[in-house]
MIPA-937116 format. One record per residue (C-alpha): residue number from 1; residue in three letters; chain; x, z, y. Coordinates in Angstrom, 2 decimals, m for minus. Each point is the difference from the previous one (the first is absolute). Layout:
N
     i    aa   ch        xx        zz        yy
   NUM   ALA    A         X         Z         Y
...
END
This chain:
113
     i    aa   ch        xx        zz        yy
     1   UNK    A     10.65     37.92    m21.66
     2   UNK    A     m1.09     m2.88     m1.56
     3   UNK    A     m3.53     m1.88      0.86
     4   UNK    A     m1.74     m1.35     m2.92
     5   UNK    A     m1.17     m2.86      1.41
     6   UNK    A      3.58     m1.23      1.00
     7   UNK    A      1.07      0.30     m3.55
     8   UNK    A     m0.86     m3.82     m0.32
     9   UNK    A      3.30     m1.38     m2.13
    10   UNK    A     m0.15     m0.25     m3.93
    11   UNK    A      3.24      1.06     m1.63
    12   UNK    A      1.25     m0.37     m3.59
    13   UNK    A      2.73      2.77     m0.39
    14   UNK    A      2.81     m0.70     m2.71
    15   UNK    A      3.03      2.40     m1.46
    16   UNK    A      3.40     m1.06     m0.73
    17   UNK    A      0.71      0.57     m3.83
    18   UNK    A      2.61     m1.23     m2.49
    19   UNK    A     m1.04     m1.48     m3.30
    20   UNK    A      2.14     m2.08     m2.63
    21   UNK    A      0.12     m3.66     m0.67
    22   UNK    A     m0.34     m1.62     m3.74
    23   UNK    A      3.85      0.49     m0.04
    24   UNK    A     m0.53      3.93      0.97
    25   UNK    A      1.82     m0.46      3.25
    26   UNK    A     m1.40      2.07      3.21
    27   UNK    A     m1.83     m2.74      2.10
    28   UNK    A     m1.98      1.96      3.57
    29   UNK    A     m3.66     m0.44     m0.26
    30   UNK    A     m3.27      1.56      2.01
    31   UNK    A     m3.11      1.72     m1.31
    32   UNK    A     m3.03     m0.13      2.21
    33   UNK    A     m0.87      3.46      1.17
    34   UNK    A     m2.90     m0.42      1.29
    35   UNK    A     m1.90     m1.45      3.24
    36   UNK    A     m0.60      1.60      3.73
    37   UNK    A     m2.02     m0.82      3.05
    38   UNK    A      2.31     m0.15      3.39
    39   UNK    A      0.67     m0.58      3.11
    40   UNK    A      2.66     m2.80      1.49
    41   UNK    A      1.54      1.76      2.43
    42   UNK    A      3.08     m2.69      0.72
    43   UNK    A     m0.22     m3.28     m1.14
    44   UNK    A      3.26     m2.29      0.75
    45   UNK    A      0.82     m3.27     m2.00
    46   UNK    A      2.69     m2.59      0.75
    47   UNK    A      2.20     m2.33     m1.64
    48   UNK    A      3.48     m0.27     m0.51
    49   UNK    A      2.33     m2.67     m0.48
    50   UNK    A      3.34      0.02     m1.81
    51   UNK    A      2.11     m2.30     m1.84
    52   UNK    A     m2.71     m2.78      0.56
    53   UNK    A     m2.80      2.84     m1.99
    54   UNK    A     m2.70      1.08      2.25
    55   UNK    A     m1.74      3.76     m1.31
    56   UNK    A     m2.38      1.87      1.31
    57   UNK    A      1.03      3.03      1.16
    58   UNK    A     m2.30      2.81      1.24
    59   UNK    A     m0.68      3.61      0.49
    60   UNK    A     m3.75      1.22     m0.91
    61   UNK    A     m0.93      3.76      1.06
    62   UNK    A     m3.35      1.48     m1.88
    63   UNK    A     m1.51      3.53      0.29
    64   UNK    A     m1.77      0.90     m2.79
    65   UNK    A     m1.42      3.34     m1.46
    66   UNK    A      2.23      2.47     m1.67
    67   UNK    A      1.10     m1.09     m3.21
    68   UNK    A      2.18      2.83     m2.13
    69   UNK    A      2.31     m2.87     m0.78
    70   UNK    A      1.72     m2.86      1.86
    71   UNK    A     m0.22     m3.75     m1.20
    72   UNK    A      3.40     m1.74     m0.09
    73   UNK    A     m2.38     m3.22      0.60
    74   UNK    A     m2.71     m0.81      1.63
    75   UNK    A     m1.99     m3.58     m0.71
    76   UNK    A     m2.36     m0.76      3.07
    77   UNK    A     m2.14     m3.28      0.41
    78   UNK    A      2.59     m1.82     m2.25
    79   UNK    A      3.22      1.03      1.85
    80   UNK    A      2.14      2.19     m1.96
    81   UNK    A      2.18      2.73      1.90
    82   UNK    A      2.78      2.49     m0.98
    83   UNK    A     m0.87      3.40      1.11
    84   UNK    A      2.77      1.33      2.22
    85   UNK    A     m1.65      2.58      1.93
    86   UNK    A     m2.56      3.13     m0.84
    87   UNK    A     m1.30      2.11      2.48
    88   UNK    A     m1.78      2.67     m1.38
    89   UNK    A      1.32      3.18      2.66
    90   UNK    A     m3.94      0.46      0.64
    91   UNK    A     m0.30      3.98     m0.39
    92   UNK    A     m3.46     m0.54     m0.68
    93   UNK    A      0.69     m2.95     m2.83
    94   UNK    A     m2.98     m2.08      1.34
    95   UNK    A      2.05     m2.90      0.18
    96   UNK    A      3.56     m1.85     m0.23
    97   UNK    A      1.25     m2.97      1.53
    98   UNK    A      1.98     m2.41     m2.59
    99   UNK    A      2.36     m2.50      1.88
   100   UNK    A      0.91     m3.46     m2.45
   101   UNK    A      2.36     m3.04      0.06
   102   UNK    A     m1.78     m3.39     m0.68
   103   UNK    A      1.54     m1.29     m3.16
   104   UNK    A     m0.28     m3.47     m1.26
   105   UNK    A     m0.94      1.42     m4.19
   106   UNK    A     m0.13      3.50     m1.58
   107   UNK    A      1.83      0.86     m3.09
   108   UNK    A     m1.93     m1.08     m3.60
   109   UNK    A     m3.53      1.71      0.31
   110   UNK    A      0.41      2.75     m3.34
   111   UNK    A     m3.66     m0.60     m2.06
   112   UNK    A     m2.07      2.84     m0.47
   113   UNK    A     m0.45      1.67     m3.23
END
């Protein structure tokens, strides 16, 4: 069960959709969903280095309060991360756990109508 006062992490949640360029070609774009209070359950950041490039690599775990639908990314203090994990097996669907890579830029930000 989740404690309120632990729920102390602000999170922008975003969607994966498609949407056209000028040219009409398919170009992958995210819509904000919407924003949730949560919990940082695992919290590990390092960087990488290859071919002379360091990245930050990281995996972020946050539990949250049921949402009806996943994010496919989740924007948190700045850091942007891929979602590659949902937990949501609670029978009682008080709350999910949503597991993300650290990412170094999301795809184009879709403007809202």
């Amino acid at each position: 069960m989740i404690e309120t006062g632990k729920l102390t992490q602000r999170l922008n949640l975003y969607a994966a959709t498609t949407t056209k360029s000028l040219s009409g070609a398919p170009i992958a774009a995210i819509t904000r969903m919407g924003g949730a209070w949560a919990e940082l359950v695992i919290g590990r950041a390092d960087t990488a280095t290859s071919q002379d490039r360091d990245r930050a690599v990281g995996v972020y775990q946050f539990r949250v309060r049921w949402l009806t639908t996943a994010p496919d990314w989740v924007n948190w203090r700045g850091k942007w991360f891929r979602v590659t994990g949902v937990d949501d097996t609670d029978s009682h669907r008080a709350q999910m756990l949503i597991t993300g890579d650290l990412t170094d830029a999301p795809p184009t930000i879709k403007a809202q109508p």
